[in-house]
C-alpha positions as CSV (number, residue, x, y, z in Angstrom):
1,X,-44.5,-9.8,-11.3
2,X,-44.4,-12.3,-14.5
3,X,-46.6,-14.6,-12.3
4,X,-48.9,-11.9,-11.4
5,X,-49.7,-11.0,-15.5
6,X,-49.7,-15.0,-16.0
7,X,-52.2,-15.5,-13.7
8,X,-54.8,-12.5,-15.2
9,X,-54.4,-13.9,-18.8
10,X,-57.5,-14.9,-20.6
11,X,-57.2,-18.7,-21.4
12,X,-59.7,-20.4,-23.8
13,X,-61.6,-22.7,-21.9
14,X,-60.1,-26.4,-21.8
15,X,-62.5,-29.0,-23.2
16,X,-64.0,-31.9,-20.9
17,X,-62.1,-34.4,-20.1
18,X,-63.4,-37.5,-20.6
19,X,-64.0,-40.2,-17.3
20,X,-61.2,-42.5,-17.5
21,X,-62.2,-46.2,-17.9
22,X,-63.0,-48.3,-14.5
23,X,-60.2,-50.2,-13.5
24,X,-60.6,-53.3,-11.9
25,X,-60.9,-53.3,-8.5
26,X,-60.7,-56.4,-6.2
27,X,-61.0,-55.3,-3.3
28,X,-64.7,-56.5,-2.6
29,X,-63.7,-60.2,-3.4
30,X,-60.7,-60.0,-0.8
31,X,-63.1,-58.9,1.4
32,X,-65.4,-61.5,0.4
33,X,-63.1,-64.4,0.7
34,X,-62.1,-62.9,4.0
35,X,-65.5,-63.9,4.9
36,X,-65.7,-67.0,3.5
37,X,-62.6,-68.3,5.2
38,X,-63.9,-67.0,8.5
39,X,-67.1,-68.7,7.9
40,X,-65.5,-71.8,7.0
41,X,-62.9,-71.2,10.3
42,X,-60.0,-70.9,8.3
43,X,-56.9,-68.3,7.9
44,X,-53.8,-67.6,6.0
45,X,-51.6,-70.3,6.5
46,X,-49.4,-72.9,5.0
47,X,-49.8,-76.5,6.5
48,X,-49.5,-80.5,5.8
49,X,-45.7,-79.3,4.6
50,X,-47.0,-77.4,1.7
51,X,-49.9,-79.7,0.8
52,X,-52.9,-77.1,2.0
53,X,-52.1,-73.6,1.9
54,X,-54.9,-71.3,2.3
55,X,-54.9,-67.6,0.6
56,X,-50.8,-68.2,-0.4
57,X,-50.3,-65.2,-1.8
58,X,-49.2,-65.9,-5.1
59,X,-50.2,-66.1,-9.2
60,X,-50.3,-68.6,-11.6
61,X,-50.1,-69.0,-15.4
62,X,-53.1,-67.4,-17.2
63,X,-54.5,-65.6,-13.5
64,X,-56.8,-62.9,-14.5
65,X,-56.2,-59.2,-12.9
66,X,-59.3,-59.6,-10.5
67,X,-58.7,-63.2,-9.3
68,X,-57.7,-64.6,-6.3
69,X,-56.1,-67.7,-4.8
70,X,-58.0,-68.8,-1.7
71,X,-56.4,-72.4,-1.7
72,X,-53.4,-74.3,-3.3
73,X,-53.5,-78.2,-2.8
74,X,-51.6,-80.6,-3.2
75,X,-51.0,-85.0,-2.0
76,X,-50.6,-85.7,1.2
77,X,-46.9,-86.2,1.7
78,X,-47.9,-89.8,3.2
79,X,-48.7,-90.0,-0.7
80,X,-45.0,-89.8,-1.5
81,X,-44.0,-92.8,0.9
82,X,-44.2,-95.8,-2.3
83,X,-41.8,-94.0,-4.1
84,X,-39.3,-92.9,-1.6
85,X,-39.1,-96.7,0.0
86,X,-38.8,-97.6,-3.7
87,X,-35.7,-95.2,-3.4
88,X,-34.3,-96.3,-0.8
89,X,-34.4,-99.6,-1.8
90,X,-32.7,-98.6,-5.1
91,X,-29.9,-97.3,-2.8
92,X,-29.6,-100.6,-0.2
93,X,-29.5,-103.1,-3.3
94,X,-26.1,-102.9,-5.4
95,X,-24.5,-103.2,-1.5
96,X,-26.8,-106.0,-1.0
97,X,-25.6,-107.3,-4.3
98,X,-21.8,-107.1,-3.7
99,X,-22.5,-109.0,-0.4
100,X,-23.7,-112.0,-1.6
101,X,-20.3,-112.2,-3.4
102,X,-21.8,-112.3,-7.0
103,X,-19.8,-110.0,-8.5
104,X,-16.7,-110.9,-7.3
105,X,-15.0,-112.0,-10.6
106,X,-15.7,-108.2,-12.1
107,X,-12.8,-105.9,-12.0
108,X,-13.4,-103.2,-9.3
109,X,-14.0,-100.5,-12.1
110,X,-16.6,-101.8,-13.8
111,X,-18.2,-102.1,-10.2
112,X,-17.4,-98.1,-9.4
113,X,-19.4,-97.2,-12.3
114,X,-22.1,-99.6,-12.3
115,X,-22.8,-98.2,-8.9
116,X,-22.0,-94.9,-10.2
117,X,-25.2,-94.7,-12.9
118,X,-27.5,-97.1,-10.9
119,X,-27.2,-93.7,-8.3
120,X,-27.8,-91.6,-10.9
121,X,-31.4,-93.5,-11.8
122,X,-32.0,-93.5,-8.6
123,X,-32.0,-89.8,-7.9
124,X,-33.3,-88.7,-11.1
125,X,-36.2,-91.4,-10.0
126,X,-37.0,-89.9,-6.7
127,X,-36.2,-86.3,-8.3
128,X,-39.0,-86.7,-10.9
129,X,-41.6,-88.4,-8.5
130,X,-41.0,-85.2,-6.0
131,X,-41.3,-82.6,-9.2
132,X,-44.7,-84.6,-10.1
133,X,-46.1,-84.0,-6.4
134,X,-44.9,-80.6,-6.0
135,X,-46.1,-78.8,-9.1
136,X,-49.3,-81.1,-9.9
137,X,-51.6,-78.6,-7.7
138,X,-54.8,-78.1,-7.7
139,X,-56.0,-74.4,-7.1
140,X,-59.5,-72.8,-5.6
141,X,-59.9,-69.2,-6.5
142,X,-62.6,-66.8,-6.4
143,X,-63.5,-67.6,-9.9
144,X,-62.8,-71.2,-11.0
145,X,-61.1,-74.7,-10.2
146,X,-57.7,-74.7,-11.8
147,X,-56.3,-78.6,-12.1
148,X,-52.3,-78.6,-12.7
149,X,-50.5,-81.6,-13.4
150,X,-47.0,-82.3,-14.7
151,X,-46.8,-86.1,-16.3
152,X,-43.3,-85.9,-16.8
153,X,-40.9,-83.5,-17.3
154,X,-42.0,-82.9,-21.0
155,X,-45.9,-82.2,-20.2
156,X,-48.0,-80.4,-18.6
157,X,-51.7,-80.3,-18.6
158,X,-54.3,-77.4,-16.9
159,X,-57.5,-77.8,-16.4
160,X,-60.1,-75.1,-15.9
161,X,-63.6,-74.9,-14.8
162,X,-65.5,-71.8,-13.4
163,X,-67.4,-71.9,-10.4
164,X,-70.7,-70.9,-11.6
165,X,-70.3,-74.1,-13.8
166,X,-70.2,-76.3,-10.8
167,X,-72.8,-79.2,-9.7
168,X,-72.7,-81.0,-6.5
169,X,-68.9,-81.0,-5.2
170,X,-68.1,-83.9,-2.5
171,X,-65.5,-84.8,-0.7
172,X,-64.1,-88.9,-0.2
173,X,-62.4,-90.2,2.5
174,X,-62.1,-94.1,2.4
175,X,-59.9,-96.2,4.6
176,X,-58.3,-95.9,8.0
177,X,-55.2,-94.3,7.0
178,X,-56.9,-91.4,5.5
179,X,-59.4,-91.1,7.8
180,X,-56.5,-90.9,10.9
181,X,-54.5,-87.9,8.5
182,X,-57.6,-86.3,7.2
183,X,-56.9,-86.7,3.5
184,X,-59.0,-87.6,0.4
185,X,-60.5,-87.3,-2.8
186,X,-62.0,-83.9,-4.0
187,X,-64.8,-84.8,-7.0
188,X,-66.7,-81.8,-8.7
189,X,-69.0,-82.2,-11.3
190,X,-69.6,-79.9,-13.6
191,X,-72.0,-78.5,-16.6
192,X,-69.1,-77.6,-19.2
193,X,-67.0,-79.8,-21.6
194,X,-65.1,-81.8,-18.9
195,X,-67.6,-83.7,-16.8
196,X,-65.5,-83.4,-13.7
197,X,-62.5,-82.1,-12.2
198,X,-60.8,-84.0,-9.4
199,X,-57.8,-83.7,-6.4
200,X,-56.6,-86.9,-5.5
201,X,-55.6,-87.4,-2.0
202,X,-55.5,-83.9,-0.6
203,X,-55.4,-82.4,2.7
204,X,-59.0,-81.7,4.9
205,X,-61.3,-82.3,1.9
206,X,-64.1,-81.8,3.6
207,X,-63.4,-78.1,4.4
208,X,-62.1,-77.6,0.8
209,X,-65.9,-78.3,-0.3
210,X,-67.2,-75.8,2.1
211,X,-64.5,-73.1,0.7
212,X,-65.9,-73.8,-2.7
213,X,-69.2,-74.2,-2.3
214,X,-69.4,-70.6,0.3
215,X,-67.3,-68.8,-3.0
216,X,-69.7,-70.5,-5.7
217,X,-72.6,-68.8,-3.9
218,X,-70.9,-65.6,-3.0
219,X,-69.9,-65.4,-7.1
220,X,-73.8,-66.2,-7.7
221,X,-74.8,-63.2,-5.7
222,X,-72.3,-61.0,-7.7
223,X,-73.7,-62.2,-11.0
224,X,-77.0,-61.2,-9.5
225,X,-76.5,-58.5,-8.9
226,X,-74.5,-57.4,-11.6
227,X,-71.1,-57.0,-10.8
């Protein structure tokens, strides 16, 4: 009975609620770049061991909420083959050393640790040389070019530059190495500050131009039309 007098009460009439603000919805671009990888016969996938992954799935520092990764780059692995021969070399030499008989008049522990740290610079060699490929990436979203590289341990520098800023992005493949593994130079010009942004030595370059060059004119459309 309580519910039956609650519900014949005389309320004053609620004022209108105001619309609630648009959120941002990015839906059409994953659609989009759906598209635009189709177009450009590309899917999903993670290949070159890492070095060309296409729509990864993952954010960066400074992503905006509507943006989208459609590739990540980085080298070739073949890149990495100067400095791991220069590591193995590093290794092979103190026993190359000892052979030779050289150090025969050193006592035997000076010898255990002078092996000892020339191991240690060795591997923190190789270790810093495989940090620099693996985190100096170059990224392709639906809004701009991010460059990402790591100098040392100490620095890092990123490198921005929207798509609707870009001029006449081409791909370069010199040499018969490169041209057997499909790797090369990605060079973009563009109308801002920085003149150009560049990957050095990356997977299928020419397809990467197509990727940008199909999401520079779907983002032109969208400006257009006023979305």
């Amino acid at each position: 009975m309580p519910d039956v007098y609650i519900a014949h009460k005389k309320t004053p009439p609620s004022p209108e609620k105001k619309p609630a603000p648009p959120v941002a919805d990015n839906r059409w671009w994953k659609e989009v770049i759906g598209k635009v990888l189709n177009d450009a016969g590309e899917q999903p996938r993670r290949a070159v061991g890492g070095a060309y992954c296409v729509y990864p799935g993952i954010r960066f520092i400074n992503q905006q909420q509507d943006e989208e990764i459609v590739l990540l780059l980085r080298a070739h692995p073949i890149t990495n083959l100067g400095w791991i021969l220069i590591t193995l070399a590093m290794l092979v030499l103190p026993t190359l050393l000892l052979a030779t008989g050289m150090f025969a008049s050193v006592p035997g522990k000076f010898i255990l640790v002078g092996r000892f740290v020339w191991y240690v610079m060795a591997f923190a060699f190789a270790f810093e040389k495989f940090l620099y490929w693996y985190y100096s990436v170059f990224l392709v979203t639906n809004e701009r070019l991010v460059d990402i590289d790591f100098p040392n341990f100490l620095q890092r520098e990123v490198t921005f530059a929207n798509l609707n800023h870009i001029e006449e992005p081409e791909s370069i493949i010199r040499g018969f190495i490169r041209s057997v593994l499909r790797y090369g130079d990605v060079n973009v010009t563009t109308a801002s500050e920085r003149p150009s942004i560049e990957a050095i030595g990356v997977p299928y370059p020419d397809k990467v131009v197509d990727i940008i060059n199909r999401l520079a004119e779907e983002l032109e459309k969208r400006r257009e039309r006023g979305e």
